[in-house]
N, C-alpha and C positions, 0 to 999 in steps of 0.2 A: 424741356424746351431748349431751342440751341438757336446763334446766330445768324442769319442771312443775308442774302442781298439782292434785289431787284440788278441780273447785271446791265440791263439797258439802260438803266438810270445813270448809269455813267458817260452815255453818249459815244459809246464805241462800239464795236463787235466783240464777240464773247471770245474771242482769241485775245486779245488784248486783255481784257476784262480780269481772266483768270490767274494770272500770274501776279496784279497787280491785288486783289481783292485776298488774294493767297499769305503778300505779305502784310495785310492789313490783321491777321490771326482769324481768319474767316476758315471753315474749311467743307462751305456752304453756299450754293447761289441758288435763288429762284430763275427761272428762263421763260422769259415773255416773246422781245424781240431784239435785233440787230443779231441774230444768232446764224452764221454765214450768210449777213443781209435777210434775212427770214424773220417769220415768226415762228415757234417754236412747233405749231402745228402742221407749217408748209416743207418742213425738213422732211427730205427723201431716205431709204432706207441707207444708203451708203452718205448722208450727209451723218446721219443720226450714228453713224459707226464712227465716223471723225470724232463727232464732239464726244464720246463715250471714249474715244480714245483721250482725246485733251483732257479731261475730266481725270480719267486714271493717271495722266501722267505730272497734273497740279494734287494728285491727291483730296481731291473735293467729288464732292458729292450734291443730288438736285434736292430741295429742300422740298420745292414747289413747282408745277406747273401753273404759270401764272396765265390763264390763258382769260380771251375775253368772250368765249364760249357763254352763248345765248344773251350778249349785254344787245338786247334790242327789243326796242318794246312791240309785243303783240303782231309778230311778222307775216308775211305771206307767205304764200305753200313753195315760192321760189326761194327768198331767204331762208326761210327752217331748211330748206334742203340741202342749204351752203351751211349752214350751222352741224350737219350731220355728216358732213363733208370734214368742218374742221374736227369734230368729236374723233372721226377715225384718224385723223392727222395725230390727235392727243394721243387716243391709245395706241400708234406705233411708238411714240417717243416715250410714253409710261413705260412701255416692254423696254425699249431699247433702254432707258437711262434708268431703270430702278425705280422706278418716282410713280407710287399710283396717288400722291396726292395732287389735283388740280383745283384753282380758283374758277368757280365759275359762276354766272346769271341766271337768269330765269324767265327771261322774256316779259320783265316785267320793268320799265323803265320810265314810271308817268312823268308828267309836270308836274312843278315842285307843288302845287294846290293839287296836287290828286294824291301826294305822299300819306303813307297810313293806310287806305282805302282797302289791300291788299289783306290785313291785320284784321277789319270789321265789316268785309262784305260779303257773303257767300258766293257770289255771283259773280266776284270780282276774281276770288280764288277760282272760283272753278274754271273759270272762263283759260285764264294762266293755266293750269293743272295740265285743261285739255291740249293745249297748244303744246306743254313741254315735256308731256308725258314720255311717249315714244322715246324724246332724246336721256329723259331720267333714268328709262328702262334700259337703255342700249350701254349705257357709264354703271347702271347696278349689276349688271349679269356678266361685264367686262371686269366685275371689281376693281373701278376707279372708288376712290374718295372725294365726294363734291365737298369744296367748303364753299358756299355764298357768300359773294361779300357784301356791305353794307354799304354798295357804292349807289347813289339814285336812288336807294329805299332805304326801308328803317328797317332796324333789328327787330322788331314786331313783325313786319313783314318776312321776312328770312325764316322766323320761327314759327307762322303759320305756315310755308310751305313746307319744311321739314316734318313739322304735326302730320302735313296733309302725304306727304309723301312716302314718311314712315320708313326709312333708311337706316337700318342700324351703322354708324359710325360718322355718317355724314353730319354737317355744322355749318358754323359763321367763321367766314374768314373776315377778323376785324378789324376795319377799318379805325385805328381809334379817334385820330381827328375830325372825321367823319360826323361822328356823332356823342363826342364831348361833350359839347355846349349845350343841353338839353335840361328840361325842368328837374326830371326826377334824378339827373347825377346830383342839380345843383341842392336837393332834398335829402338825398343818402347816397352817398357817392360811393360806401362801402359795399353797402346792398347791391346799387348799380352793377359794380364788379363784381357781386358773386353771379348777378342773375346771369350778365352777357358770358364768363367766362365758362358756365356752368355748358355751355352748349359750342365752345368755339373751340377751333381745330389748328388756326393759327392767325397771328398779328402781325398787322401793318401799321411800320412808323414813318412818317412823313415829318421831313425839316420844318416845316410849319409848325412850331409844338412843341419842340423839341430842343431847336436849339435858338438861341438868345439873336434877338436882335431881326427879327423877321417878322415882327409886327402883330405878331398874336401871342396872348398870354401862355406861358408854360403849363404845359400836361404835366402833371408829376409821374413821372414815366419811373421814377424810383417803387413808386407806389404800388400803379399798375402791374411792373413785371414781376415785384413779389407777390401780387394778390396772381398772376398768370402762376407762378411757381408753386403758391399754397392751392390752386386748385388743380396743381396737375398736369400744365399743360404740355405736350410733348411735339406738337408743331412747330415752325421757324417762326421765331420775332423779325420779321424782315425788312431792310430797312428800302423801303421805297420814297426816293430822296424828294421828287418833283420840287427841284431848287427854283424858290420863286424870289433870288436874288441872281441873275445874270453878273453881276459885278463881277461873281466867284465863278470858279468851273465847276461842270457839275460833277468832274472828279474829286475837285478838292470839296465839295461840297456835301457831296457822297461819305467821303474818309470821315470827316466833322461828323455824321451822322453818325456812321458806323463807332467815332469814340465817345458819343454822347450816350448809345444805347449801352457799350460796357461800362460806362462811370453808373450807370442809373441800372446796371446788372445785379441779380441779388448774391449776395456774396457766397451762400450758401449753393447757387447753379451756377456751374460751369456753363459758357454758352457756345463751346464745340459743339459738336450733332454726334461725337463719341462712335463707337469703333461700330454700336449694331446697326446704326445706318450706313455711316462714310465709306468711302474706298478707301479702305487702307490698303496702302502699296507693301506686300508682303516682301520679306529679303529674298525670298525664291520668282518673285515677278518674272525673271527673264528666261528661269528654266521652268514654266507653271505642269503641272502636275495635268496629265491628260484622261480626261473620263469619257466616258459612253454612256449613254441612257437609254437604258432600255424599260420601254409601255409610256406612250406618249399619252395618256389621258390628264392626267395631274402631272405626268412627267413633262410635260413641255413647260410647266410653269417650274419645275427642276434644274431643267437645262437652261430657263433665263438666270437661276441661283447661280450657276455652275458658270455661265458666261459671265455676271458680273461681279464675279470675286477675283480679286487682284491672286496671280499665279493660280488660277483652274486655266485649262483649257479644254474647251469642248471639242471632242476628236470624227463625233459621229452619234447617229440616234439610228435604235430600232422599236419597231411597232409591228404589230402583226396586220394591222388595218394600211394599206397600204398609202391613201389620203391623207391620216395622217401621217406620216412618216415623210411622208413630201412636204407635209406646209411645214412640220419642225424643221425639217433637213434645209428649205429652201429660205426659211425665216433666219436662221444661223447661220447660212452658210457652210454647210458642214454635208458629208457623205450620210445617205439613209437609206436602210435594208430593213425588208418582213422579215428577215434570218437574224437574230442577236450573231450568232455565232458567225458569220462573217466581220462584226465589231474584234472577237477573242484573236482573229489572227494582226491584227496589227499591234506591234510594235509601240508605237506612240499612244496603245490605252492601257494606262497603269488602273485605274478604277474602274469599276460597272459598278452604274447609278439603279439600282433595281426599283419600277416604280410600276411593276407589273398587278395583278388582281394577288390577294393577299396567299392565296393558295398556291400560287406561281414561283412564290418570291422564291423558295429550297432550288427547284429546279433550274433555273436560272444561276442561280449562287453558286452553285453547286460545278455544274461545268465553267463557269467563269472562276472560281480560285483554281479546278483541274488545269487550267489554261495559264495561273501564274498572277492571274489579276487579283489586287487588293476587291472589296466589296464595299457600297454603300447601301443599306437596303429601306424604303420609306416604311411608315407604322404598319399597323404591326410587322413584327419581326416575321412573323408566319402566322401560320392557322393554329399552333399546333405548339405544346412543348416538343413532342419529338422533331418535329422539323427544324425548331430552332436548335438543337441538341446538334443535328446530321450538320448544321451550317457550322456550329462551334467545333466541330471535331474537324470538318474537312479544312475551315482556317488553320488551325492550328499543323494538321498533317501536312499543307502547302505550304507553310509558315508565309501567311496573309494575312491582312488587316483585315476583320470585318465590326463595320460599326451600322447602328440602326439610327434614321435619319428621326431624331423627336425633338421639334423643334422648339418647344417652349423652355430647353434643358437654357435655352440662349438670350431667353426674357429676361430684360430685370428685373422684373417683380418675382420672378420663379427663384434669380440668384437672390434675392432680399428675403424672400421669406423664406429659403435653405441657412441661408449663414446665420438669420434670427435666429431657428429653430435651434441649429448649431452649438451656439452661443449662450442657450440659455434664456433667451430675452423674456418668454413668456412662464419658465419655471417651468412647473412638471406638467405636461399638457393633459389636458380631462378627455376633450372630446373634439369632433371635426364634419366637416360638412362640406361632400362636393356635389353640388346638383347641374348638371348640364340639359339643357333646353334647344333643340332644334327643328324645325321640318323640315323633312323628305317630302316629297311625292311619291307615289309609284311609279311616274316620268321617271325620274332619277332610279329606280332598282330596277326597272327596265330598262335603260339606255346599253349598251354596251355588252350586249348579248345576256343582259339580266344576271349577270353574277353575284350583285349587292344583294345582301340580304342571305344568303346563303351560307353553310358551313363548311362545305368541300372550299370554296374559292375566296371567301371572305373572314370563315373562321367565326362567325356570327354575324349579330346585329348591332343595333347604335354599341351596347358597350364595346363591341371588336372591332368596327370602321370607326368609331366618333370618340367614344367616352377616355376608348383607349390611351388618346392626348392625357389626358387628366388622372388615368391609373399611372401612366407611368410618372406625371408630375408630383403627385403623395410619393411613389415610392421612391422618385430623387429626392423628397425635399423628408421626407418621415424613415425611412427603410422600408422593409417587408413588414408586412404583415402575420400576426403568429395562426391568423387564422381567419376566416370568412363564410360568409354565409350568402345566397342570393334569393331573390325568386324574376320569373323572367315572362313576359305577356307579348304577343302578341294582338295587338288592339285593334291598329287603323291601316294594317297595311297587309295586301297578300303575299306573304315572305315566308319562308323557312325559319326563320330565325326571328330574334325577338326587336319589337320597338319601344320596347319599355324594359327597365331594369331596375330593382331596385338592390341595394348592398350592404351591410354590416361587415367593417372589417374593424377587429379586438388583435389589438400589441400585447407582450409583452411587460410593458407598464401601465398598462391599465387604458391608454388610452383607445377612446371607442371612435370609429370616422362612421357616418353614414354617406350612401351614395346613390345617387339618382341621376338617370337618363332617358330621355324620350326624343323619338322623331319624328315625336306627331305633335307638336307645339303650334299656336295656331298663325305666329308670327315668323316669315323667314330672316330669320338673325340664329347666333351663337350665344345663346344667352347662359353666362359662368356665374354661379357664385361658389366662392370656394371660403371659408371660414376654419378661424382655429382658434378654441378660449383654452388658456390654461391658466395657473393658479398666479400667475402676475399679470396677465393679460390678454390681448384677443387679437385676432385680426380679421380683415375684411376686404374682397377684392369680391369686385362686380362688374361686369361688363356683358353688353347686349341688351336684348329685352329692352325696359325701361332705363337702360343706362347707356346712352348714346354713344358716350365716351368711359375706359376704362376709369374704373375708382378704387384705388386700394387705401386702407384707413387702418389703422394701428393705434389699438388703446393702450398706453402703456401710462403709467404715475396719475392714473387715475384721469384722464384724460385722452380723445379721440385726435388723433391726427395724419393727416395725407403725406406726413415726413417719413420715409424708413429710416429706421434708428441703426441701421447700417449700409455703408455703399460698398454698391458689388456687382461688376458687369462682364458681360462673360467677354475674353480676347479675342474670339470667334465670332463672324459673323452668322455662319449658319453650318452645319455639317459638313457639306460638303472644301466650306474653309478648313475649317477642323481636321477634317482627313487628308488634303495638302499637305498642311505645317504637319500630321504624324509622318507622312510618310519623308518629307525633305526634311524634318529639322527630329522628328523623334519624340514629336510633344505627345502629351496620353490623349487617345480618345474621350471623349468628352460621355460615349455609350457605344460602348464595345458591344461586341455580341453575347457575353456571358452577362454584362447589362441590361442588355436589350432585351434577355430572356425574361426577367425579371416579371416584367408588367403581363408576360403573355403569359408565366404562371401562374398569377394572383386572378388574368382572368377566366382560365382554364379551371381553378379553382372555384372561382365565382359558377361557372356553367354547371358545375359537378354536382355543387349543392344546387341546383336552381332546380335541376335538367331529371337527376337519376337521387338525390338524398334527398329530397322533399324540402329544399331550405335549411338545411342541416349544416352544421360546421364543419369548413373542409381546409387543411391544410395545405397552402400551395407544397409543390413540389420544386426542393431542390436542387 
C-alpha cells in the first residue's frame, strides 16, 4: 500500500497541486477533477499528454482514477449513455497515464430507508445488474480495475455485486468514515477489518476521523492501516480531505491530513507507491533510449510500457494488419508501417520490441541485430530451442543486446520468494507446486488468423503461450531442473496443440515441483497457486479463481504469515526499462537471451516426454 491524494481536494488545478503535494513526500495522486479545469474523464488526447508530461517531470505517478462513473441511481437509456460516454473518457486517461485502476458506482444509489436492500433482494440485484452490465462488460474486456466505493450504499451491497458480477481482481474502494459507526464494528471491530479488508482494493481517508477537533470521534487509523498492511493491501491509502472546517484552507487542511495518515502509518510500510508503480525519472531522461514495436496485438499494450517509462522513446510501430498499425501509430503519435524493415533503417531505433506470433519472434530478430539494433523479444523466447540458439549467436556476432520480455522476473513477490529461497529461509526444500487455471475460447485461437494453439507459430499450447510465465518464474526463483517428465491432452478445444498439461520436474537435491495447466477452466480469470514446503517451512501465493485479490502467506517459526521475511524489489519497472539502463548506463539484463533460453528448454523438454517418450524422463537441453 502507498500514499495518496485526492488532488482536487486542495481547491486548485492539478498544475498547482503537484509540485506542492510533491513536497509534502507524496509521490502519488488520485485525479478526479480541476485537472486543466476538467474532470479527469473529459481530458482530450493532447490534454492527457500534458498532464503525463507534468506527472513525469514532478516524478509522480496516478495512484487512482477517482472517477464518479455510474454514481446514479437506476438511470435512463439517455443517462447510461452519458455514463458510456464518460467510461471511454476513463479508458483514454487509463492508457495515457498508466492507471487501470478506477473508483466507480453501480447505478445503485437509494434513500437512505432503501440502504441494504441491494444485499437481500434478488429482484433488487437483478434489476442493478441489468442496467450496469454492458457498462461492467465494456471496463472487463478493456481491463480496467473497478473498485466500488462504499459511498450511498453499504459494504454488503458492494459484495453482492461483485458475487454477482464475478470479476477476478475487482473490490471495495473504502470508504472508511463512511461506514465506521456500524453495529457489527461496535461488536468485533477486528473481525470487521479482516471481513472489509479481505475484498478491498484501496482506502479513503477523510479529515472527519482523522484528525482532532472536527467534531467526530477518532478512527484509529493507527489500527486500521496495520490491519490494511497485514492483509496485504497494495492500493493508495488516499487522503480525500472534504475539509468541513472552512476556518482552515483546504490546502493547509489537506497537508494536516496527509501528516496525520504518516504519524498513524505502520512503521513496518513505507508509504511511497515504490519504483514498480511510480515514474521514476531515470538519469538518461533527456537522451531516452529509442524502440520500435513490431506485431501490434499484445504489442500495443507494449508500446503503452515503452511510452511510460521515463528515458524510452517510442520511435515507430509495425503490424502486418494494416488497421492496426494505424490505431497504435495514430494513438502514440508515432510513424506506422506493414514492413518492420522500414522501422531497421532509421537511425533513432536503437531497440526492436518483438511482440510478433511466437514462431516469428527468430525471423524478425534476426534481421533487426543484421541491422545493428539491440532486441527486446516478449514470452516465449521462440518455438523452439534452436531458434532461440540462431537468436543467441547472431547477438553475440552483432555484438547486441538481446533480452526476453518475462514479466513477473519484476513482481515482488517473484523477488521475495527468489531471495527467500536464496537465503535459506525454508532449509532444504522437499517439494513444489504450480498449478495455473485459465479459459480460452476457440474465439481466441481463432482470432488473428488462428495461429494460437499451434506448433509452427505458437510452439504449443497453454504450457507455451500461458504456463510459460510460470516455467520461467521456478526457473528464476529454483534454477533448472535436472530433469522432467510430462503428458499433454487435448480436451476442450479444436487445436493442434494441447489445453491441458500436466508436469513432474525432479532437482538435483531431491526436490520434486509438480505442474498443472489448463485452458479450459470454467471461470475467465488467471487463477495461480504456486507453493513450496521445505524442512523449516512453506509458502503460499494465490491469486485469481477464488482469490480476488493476490495472497502470499509464509509459514515460518511454526506460524502462517502475510509478512515476507525479506524485502526485495526489482529497480526496473518492466523490461523494456531494463534494456534502457543496459544499453545507457551498462546495468545487466535482468533475462538475457542465454536466460531466456532457459524456460523454452525445460518446455521443449517437457513436449519430448509428453509428445514421442510416452511420459518418460527427459533432460532439458543445454
Amino acid at each position: 500500500m502507498y500514499l495518496s491524494i485526492f488532488t482536487d481536494e486542495l481547491a486548485q488545478d492539478v498544475a498547482r497541486v503537484l509540485p506542492l503535494v510533491k513536497s509534502w513526500g507524496l509521490d502519488a495522486v488520485d485525479l478526479r477533477g480541476r485537472v486543466f479545469g476538467k474532470s479527469i474523464h473529459a481530458l482530450d488526447a493532447a490534454e492527457l499528454r500534458q498532464l503525463r508530461t507534468l506527472l513525469n517531470q514532478h516524478e509522480m505517478s496516478v495512484g487512482c482514477l477517482e472517477s464518479s462513473l455510474a454514481k446514479v441511481h437506476w438511470p435512463d437509456a439517455a443517462r447510461r449513455k452519458e455514463e458510456e460516454e464518460k467510461l471511454e473518457g476513463l479508458l483514454r486517461a487509463a492508457d495515457a497515464l498508466d492507471c487501470r485502476l478506477v473508483r466507480a458506482f453501480f447505478y445503485w444509489q437509494p434513500l437512505r430507508e432503501e440502504r441494504g436492500q441491494l444485499a437481500v433482494r434478488p429482484d433488487v440485484l437483478q434489476k442493478t445488474l441489468d442496467l450496469f452490465a454492458s457498462l461492467a462488460e465494456r471496463a472487463r474486456q478493456a481491463g480496467l480495475t473497478l473498485a466500488f466505493e462504499n459511498c450511498g450504499v453499504l459494504p454488503e451491497e458492494v459484495f453482492a455485486l461483485l458475487d454477482a458480477l464475478n470479476v477476478p481482481g475487482w473490490g471495495l474502494a473504502w470508504d472508511v468514515a463512511n461506514t465506521w459507526d456500524c453495529e457489527e464494528r461496535r461488536r468485533d471491530e477486528d473481525g470487521y477489518l479482516r471481513r472489509l479488508l479481505r475484498r478491498t482494493l484501496l482506502l479513503h481517508v477523510k479529515a472527519n476521523g482523522a484528525l482532532e477537533g472536527l467534531g467526530r470521534e477518532l478512527i484509529p487509523y493507527p489500527k486500521v492501516l496495520k490491519a490494511c498492511h497485514d492483509a496485504g493491501l497494495r492500493g493508495p491509502v488516499s487522503a480525500e480531505t472534504h475539509n468541513p472546517d472552512k476556518t482552515v484552507s483546504d490546502e493547509e487542511q489537506s497537508h494536516r491530513l496527509v501528516e496525520a495518515i504518516k504519524r498513524a502509518w505502520p512503521p513496518a510500510a513505507g508509504y511511497a507507491k515504490g519504483r514498480t508503480g511510480a515514474v521514476v525519472k531515470r538519469a538518461w531522461h533527456d537522451r531516452p533510449v529509442g524502440f520500435a514495436v513490431v506485431g501490434l496485438g499484445m504489442g500495443h499494450e507494449n508500446a503503452k510500457t515503452v511510452v511510460t517509462n521515463s528515458g524510452c522513446r517510442l520511435i515507430g510501430v509495425a503490424e502486418l494488419v494494416e488497421q492496426r498499425a494505424e490505431r497504435s501509430g495514430k494513438e502514440f503519435g508515432v510513424p506506422y508501417t506493414t514492413d518492420f524493415r522500414d522501422l531497421l533503417k532509421l537511425r533513432e531505433v536503437e531497440v526492436v520490441y518483438v511482440v510478433t506470433e511466437t514462431g516469428n519472434h527468430a525471423a524478425v530478430a534476426l534481421e533487426a541485430m543484421a541491422a545493428g539494433k539491440h532486441v527486446l523479444v516478449t514470452k516465449p523466447m521462440e518455438a523452439s530451442v534452436e531458434a532461440c540458439d540462431r537468436m543467441i549467436q547472431a547477438a553475440e556476432r552483432h555484438g547486441v543486446l538481446l533480452a526476453v520480455d518475462f514479466n513477473r522476473r519484476f513482481t515482488p513477490e517473484t523477488l521475495q520468494l527468489r531471495e527467500a529461497v536464496a537465503r535459506g529461509v525454508f532449509g532444504r526444500l522437499w517439494s513444489g507446486e504450480c498449478s495455473m487455471k485459465i479459459l480460452r475460447t476457440m474465439a481466441y485461437f481463432r482470432e488473428n488468423g488462428g495461429w494460437r494453439g499451434t506448433w509452427k507459430l505458437d510452439g504449443g499450447g497453454v504450457m507455451s503461450n500461458q504456463l510459460i510465465h510460470h516455467i520461467d518464474e521456478l526457473v528464476f526463483v529454483l534454477g533448472m531442473p535436472r530433469k522432467v517428465r510430462a503428458n499433454v491432452w487435448t480436451q476442450a478445444h479444436e487445436i493442434e496443440a494441447e489445453d491441458l498439461g500436466v508436469a513432474t520436474w525432479l532437482y538435483d537435491d531431491g526436490l520434486v515441483l509438480s505442474v498443472h495447466a489448463t485452458t479450459s477452466y470454467p471461470q475467465p480469470t488467471w487463477y495461480l497457486r504456486l507453493e513450496l514446503t521445505g524442512e523449516k517451512g512453506a509458502y503460499a501465493h494465490r491469486h485469481g479463481g477464488p482469490y480476488p485479490t493476490p495472497l502470499s502467506q509464509w509459514y515460518l517459526d511454526k506460524r502462517w504469515s502475510e509478512t515476507a521475511p525479506v524485502a526485495v524489489q526489482s529497480p526496473w519497472r518492466n523490461a523494456a526499462d531494463n534494456m534502457a539502463a543496459a544499453i545507457r548506463t551498462g546495468a545487466p539484463l535482468v533475462c538475457d537471451g542465454r536466460d531466456g533460453r532457459r524456460s523454452r528448454a525445460v518446455l521443449d523438454a517437457m513436449y519430448e516426454s509428453a509428445l514421442r517418450r510416452n511420459g518418460d524422463w527427459v533432460t532439458p537441453a543445454t
